[in-house]
N, C-alpha and C positions, 0 to 999 in steps of 0.2 A: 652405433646408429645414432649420429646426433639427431637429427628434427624427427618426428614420428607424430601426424595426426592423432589426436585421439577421439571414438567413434564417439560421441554424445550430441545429443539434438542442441539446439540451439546456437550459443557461439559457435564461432571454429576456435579450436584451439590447440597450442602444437606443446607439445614435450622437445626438451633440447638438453642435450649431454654435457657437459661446462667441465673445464678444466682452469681452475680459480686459482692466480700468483697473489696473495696476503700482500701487505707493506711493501707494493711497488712504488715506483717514484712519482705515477699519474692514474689515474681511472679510465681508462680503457679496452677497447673490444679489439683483439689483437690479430685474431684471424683460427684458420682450425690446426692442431694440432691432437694427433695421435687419435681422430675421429672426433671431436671433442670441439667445441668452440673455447677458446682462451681468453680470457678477460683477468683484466688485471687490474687490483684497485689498491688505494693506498691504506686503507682502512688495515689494522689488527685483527685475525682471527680472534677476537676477547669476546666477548657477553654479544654476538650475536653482530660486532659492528661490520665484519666482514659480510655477513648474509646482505644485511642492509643496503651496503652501497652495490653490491651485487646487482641487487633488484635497480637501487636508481639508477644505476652504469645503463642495465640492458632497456631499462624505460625511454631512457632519454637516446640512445641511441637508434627502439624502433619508433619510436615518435608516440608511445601511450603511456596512459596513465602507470602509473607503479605500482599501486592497485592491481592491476593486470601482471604482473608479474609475481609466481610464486616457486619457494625454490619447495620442492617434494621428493626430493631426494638427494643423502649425503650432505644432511645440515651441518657437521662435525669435519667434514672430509676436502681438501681439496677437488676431488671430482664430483659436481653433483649433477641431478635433474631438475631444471626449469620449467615451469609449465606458463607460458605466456594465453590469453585469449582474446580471442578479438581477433586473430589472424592467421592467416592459409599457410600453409608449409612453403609458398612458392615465394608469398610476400616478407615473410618472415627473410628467408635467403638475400632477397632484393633488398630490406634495407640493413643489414648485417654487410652487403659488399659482393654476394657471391652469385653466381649463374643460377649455381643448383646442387641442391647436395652430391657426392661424390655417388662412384657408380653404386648400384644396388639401392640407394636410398631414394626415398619418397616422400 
């Protein structure tokens, strides 16, 4: 289940599933694989600089602060959880590239 609302007053704000390539050749948001959104950054898994560019990769690609991006799960792990805020599960989709999430999702 990549994007999933989460119910809390105020922002909106969306959970999203990451499947994260370490020491690629550029910082980029690559598209979904195996449910998962794929981003790849050149940054080293080492003292946290992979999380890091993570969050500015997916800032600068939805157009907010990076601030607003935090990873809450699988800080160690190639596959983790993002939680962005500030945006709708539909808008989130639209500037990532995609229609809408795959069937069953919301």
């Amino acid at each position: 289940m990549p994007l999933r609302p989460r119910p809390e007053p105020g922002l909106p704000s969306v959970r999203i599933a990451l499947r994260v390539v370490p020491r690629a050749s550029r910082d980029v948001v690559v598209g979904m694989r195996m449910g998962a959104l794929l981003v790849r950054v050149t940054a080293a898994p080492v003292d946290g600089a992979a999380n890091e560019a993570i969050t500015r990769v997916l800032a600068k690609r939805l157009g907010i602060a990076t601030r607003a991006v935090r990873i809450v799960g699988g800080q160690t792990s190639k596959s983790k959880v993002v939680e962005i805020e500030g945006l709708e599960v539909a808008e989130v989709w639209r500037r990532v590239g995609y229609d809408g999430p795959p069937e069953g999702e919301a």
